[in-house]
C-alpha positions in Angstrom: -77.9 15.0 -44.1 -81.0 16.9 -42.8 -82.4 17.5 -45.9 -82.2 13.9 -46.2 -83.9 13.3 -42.9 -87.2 15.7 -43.6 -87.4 14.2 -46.6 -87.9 10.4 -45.5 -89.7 11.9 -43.0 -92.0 13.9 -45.7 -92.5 10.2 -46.9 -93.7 8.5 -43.6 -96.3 11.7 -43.2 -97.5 10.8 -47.4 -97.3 7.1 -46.9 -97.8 5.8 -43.6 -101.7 6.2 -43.1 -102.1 4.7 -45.9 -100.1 1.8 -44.9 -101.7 1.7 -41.2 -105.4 1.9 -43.2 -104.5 -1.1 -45.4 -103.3 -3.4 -41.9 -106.4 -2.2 -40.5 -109.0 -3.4 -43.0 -106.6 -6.7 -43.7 -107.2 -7.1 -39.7 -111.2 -6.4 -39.7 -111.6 -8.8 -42.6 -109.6 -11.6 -40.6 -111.9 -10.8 -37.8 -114.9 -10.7 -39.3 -114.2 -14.1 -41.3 -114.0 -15.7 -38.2 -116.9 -14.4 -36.9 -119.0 -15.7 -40.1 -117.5 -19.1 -39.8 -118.8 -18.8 -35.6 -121.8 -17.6 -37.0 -121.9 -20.7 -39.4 -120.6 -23.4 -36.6 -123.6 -21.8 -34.1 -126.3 -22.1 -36.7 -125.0 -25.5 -37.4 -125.0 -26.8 -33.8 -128.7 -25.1 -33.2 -130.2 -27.2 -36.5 -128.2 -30.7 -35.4 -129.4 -29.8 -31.9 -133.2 -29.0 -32.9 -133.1 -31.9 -34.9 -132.2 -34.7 -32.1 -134.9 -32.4 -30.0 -137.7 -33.5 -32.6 -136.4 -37.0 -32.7 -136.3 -37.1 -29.0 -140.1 -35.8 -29.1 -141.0 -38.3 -31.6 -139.9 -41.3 -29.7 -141.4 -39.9 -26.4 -144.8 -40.0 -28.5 -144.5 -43.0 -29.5 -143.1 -44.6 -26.2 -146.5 -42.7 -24.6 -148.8 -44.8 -27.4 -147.4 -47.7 -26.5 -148.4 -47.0 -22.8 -151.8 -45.8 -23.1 -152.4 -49.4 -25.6 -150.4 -51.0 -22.6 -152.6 -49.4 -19.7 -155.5 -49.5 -21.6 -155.1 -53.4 -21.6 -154.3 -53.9 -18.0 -157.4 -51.9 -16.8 -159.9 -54.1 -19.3 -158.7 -57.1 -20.8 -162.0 -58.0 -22.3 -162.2 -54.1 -24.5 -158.4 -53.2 -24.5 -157.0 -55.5 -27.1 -158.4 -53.8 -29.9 -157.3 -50.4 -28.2 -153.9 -51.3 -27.7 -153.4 -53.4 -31.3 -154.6 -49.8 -33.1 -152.0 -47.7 -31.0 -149.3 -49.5 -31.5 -150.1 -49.4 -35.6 -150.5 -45.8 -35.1 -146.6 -46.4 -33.3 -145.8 -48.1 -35.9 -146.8 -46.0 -39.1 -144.6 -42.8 -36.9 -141.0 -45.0 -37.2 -140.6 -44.0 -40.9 -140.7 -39.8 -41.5 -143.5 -37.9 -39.4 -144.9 -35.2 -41.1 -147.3 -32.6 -39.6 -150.1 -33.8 -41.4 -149.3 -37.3 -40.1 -149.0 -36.0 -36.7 -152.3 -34.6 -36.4 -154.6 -37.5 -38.1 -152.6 -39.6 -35.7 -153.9 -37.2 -32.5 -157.5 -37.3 -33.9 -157.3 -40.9 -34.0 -155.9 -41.2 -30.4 -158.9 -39.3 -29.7 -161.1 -41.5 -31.3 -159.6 -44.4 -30.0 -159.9 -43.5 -26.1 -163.1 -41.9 -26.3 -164.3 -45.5 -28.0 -162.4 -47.8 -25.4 -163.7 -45.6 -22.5 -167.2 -46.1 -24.1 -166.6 -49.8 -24.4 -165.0 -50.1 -21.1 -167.9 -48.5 -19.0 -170.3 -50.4 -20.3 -168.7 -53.7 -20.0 -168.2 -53.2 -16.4 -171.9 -52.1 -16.4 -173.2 -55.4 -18.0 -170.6 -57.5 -14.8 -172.1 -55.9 -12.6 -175.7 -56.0 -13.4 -175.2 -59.7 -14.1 -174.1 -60.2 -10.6 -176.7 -58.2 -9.4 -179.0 -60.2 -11.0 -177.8 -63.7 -9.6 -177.7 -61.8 -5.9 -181.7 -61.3 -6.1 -182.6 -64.8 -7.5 -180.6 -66.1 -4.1 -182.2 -63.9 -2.3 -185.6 -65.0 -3.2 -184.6 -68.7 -3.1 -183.5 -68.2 0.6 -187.0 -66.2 0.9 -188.5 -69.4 -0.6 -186.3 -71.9 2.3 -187.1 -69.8 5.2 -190.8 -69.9 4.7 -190.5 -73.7 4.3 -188.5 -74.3 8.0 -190.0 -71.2 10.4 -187.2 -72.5 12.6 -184.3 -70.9 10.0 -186.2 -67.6 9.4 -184.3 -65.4 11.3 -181.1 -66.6 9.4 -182.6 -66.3 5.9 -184.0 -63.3 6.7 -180.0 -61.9 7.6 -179.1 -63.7 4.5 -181.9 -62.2 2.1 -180.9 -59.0 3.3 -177.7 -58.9 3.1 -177.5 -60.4 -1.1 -180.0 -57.1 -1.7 -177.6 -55.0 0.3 -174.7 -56.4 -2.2 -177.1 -55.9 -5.5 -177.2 -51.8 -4.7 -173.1 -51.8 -4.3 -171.5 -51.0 -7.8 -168.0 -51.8 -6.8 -167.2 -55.1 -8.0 -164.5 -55.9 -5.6 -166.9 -54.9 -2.6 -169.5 -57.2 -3.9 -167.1 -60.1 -4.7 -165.9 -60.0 -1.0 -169.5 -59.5 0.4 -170.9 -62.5 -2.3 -167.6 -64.6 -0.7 -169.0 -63.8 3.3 -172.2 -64.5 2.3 -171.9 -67.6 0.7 -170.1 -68.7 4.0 -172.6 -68.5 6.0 -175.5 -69.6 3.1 -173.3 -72.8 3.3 -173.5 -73.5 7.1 -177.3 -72.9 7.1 -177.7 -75.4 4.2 -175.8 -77.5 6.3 -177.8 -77.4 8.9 -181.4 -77.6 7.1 -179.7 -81.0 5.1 -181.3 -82.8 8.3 -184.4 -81.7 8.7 -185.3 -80.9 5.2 -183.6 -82.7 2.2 -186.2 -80.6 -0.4 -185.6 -77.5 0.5 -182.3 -77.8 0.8 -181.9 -79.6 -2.8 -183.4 -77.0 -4.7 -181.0 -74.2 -2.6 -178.1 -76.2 -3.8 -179.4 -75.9 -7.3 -179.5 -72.5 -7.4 -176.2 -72.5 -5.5 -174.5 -74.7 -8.0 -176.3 -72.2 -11.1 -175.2 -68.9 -9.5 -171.3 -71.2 -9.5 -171.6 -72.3 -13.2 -172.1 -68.7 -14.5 -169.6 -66.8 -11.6 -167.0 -69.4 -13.0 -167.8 -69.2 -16.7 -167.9 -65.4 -16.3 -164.9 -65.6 -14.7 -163.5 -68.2 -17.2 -164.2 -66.0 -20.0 -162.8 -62.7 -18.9 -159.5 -64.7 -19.1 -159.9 -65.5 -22.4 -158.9 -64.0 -25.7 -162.0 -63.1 -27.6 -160.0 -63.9 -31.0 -158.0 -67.1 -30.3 -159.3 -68.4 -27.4 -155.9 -68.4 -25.9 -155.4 -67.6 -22.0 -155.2 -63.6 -22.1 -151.8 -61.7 -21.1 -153.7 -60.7 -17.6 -154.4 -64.5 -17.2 -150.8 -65.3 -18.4 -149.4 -62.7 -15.8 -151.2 -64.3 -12.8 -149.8 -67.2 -13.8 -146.1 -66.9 -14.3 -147.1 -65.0 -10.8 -148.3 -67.8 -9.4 -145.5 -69.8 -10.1 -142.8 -67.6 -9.2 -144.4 -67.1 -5.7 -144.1 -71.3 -5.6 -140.0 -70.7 -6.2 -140.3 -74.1 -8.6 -138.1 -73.9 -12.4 -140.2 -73.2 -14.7 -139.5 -71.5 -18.6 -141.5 -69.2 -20.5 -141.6 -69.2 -24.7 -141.8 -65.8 -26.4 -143.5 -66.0 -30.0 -143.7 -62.6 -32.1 -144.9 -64.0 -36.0 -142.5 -62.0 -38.5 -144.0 -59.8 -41.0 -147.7 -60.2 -40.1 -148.3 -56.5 -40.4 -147.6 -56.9 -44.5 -149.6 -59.8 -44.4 -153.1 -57.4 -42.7 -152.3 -54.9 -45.4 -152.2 -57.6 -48.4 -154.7 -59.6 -47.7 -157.5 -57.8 -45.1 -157.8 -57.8 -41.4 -160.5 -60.9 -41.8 -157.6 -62.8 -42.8 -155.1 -61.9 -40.4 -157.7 -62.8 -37.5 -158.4 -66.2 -39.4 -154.2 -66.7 -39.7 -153.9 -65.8 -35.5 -156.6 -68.5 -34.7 -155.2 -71.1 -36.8 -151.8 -70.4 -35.8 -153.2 -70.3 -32.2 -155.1 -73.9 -32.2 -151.4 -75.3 -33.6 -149.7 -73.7 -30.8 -151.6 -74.9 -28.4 -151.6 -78.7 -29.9 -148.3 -78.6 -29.6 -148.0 -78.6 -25.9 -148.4 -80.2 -22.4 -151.8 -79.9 -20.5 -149.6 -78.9 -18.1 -148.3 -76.1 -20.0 -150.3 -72.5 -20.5 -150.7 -70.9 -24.2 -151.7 -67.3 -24.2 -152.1 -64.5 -26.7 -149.6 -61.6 -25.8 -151.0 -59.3 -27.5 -151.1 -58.4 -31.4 -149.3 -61.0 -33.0 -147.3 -62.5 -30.3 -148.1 -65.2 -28.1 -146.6 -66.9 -24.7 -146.5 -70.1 -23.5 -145.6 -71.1 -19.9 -143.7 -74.4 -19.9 -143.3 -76.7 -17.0 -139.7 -77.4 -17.7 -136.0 -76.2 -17.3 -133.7 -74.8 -20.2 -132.3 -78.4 -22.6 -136.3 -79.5 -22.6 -137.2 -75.3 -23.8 -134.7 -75.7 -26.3 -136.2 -78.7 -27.8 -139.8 -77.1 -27.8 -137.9 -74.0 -29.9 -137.1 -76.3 -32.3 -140.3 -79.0 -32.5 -142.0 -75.5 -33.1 -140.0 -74.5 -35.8 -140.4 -77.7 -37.3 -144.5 -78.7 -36.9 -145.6 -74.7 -36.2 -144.0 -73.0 -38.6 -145.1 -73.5 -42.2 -147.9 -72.5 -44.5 -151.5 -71.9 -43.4 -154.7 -71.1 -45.9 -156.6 -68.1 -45.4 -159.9 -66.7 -47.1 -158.7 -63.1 -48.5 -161.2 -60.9 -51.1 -159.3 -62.4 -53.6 -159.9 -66.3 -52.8 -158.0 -68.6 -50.8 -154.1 -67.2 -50.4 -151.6 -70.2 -48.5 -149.4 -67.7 -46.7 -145.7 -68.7 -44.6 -145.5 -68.4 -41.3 -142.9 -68.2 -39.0 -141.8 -66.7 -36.0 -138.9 -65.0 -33.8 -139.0 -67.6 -30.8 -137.5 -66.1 -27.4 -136.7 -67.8 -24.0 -136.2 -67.6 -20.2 -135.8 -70.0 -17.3 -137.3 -68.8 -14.0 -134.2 -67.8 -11.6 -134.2 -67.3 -8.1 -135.1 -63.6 -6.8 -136.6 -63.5 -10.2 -139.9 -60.6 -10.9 -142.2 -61.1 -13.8 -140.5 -57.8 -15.5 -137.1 -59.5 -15.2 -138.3 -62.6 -16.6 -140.0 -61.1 -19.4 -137.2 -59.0 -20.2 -134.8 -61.8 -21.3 -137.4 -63.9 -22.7 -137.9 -60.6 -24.7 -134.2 -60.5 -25.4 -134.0 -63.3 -26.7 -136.7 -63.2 -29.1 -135.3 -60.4 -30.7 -131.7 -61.6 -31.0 -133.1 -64.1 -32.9 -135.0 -61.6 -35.3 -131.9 -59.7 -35.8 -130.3 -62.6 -36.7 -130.5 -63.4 -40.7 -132.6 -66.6 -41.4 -130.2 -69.6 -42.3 -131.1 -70.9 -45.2 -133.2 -75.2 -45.6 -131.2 -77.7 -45.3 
């Protein structure tokens, strides 16, 4: 029986670190295969992870385009539409895949673009207020002209003459607008008072009056204008729908954004999209109410402010669809081309407590609830 015993235990000694050797490795290659396949899961999650980071990049830069164009707008009406259009095409062109090379001509066009618009933008306020300047010295030297001819209103032309060339050397045209407003207050209670004793003098001060009027209110006719269509601007079309919220009165507002007009610029030109957004404009605005206001958004959408409630919008949605919509001729390089139009139509009625934002957003909405929605086919 001992000699049995040392000689299974003659075996264990032989054997046993083998065994132990083999359970060790077999344990070491468990471990290390799930370390690979952490290894493997953590690589994964950093790629997914860098990828939404790019994504989320991407749409921040685009977002930011969209609010330069936006801003750019706002702060000149009369320069920023071309500024904004080309930003939001830059937008527009960084929805499909970015690559770095597209990233970087869009920067240097950014660039471009700003330094152009800040160009533009400077000297357009220039030329405002030089023209204003310009109408401050001729009434200054027609109220030079009055006092001579009635010594007894001197003293008060004199205040008056030197005040409009005070005005002419201000450059900040809300200071001189305010001054031009005080001092055409008291220009009319002089005038007033002179219409007694002098009926000449005082008819040729009301002519230059009534010519420094005409080209204030053309100037300021114009700068609500859109230079391409002719169309109330979006800064006249805010004041507006401003205007008529502050009066607390129903009122509804029409959202048009034309589908597919990007594919129509690059097929046919630029020249022919402007010709298809002023015929398309002059229908629009045919279509409605004197009482009504037709503006150009922006790009290809327009606005209309309608001095109704919600059945009556619904009906203009559809006269729209029915006399607006259609085909329009343009001149292209190739000849005449008849190209379909028609539109994604949103709407909003004015509700109590109601901002300009709010009432935009579910006129917006709405206009692209009905984009999403598939075309049903002519009856």
């Amino acid at each position: 029986m001992t000699h049995d015993r040392l000689e299974v235990a003659d075996v264990f000694r032989q054997h046993g670190q083998e065994l132990l050797n083999r359970w060790s490795d077999r344990k070491w290659l468990a471990d290390s295969s799930r370390y690979v396949k952490g290894m493997i899961s953590l690589k994964k999650y950093i790629e997914s992870d860098r990828e939404e980071l790019l994504k989320a990049a991407l749409s921040s830069y685009r977002q930011a385009l969209e609010a330069m164009g936006n801003s750019g707008f706002r702060a000149c009406p009369a320069v920023g539409g071309g500024l904004r259009q080309n930003l939001l095409n830059m937008q527009q062109a960084l929805e499909g895949e970015a690559t770095a090379r597209l990233l970087q001509e869009t920067e240097q066009r950014v660039t471009t673009e700003l330094d152009q618009w800040g160009t533009s933008a400077a000297d357009y306020s220039k030329q405002r207020v030089t023209q204003i300047k310009e109408l401050m010295v001729t009434l200054a030297g027609a109220a030079d002209v009055a006092g001579e001819r009635d010594q007894r209103y001197v003293k008060q032309f004199q205040d008056f003459t030197g005040r409009l060339k005070a005005i002419a050397s201000l450059c900040d045209l809300a200071q001189i607008r305010d001054s031009l407003m005080k001092s055409a207050i008291d220009l009319k209670s002089c005038a007033t008072a002179m219409a007694e004793e002098s009926q000449k003098a005082v008819a040729k001060l009301r002519q230059d009056v009534g010519t420094y009027q005409a080209r204030l209110d053309d100037a300021e006719r114009l700068a609500g204008l859109d230079a391409l269509t002719g169309l109330d601007n979006r800064g006249k079309v805010e004041a507006t729908i401003e205007f008529r919220l502050s009066r607390g009165r129903p009122f509804s507002i029409m959202m048009l954004d034309l589908n597919g007009f990007k594919i129509i610029n690059d097929a046919y030109g630029h020249l022919a999209g402007d010709e298809l957004l002023k015929k398309f404009a002059g229908e629009l605005k045919s279509a409605f109410r004197a009482t009504d206001v037709i503006g150009r958004w922006g790009g290809d959408e327009f606005l209309v402010v309608l001095d109704c409630e919600a059945l009556e919008a619904e009906d203009h949605r559809t006269r729209v669809a029915k006399w607006i919509f259609g085909d329009y001729t343009v001149q292209s390089q190739g000849g005449p081309r008849k190209i379909n139009v028609t539109a994604a139509v949103g709407i909003s009625v004015s509700r109590q407590g109601d901002s300009l934002r709010t009432l935009l957003g579910r006129a917006d909405e709405d206009m692209y609830r009905e984009k999403r929605t598939p075309a049903k086919p002519a009856a």
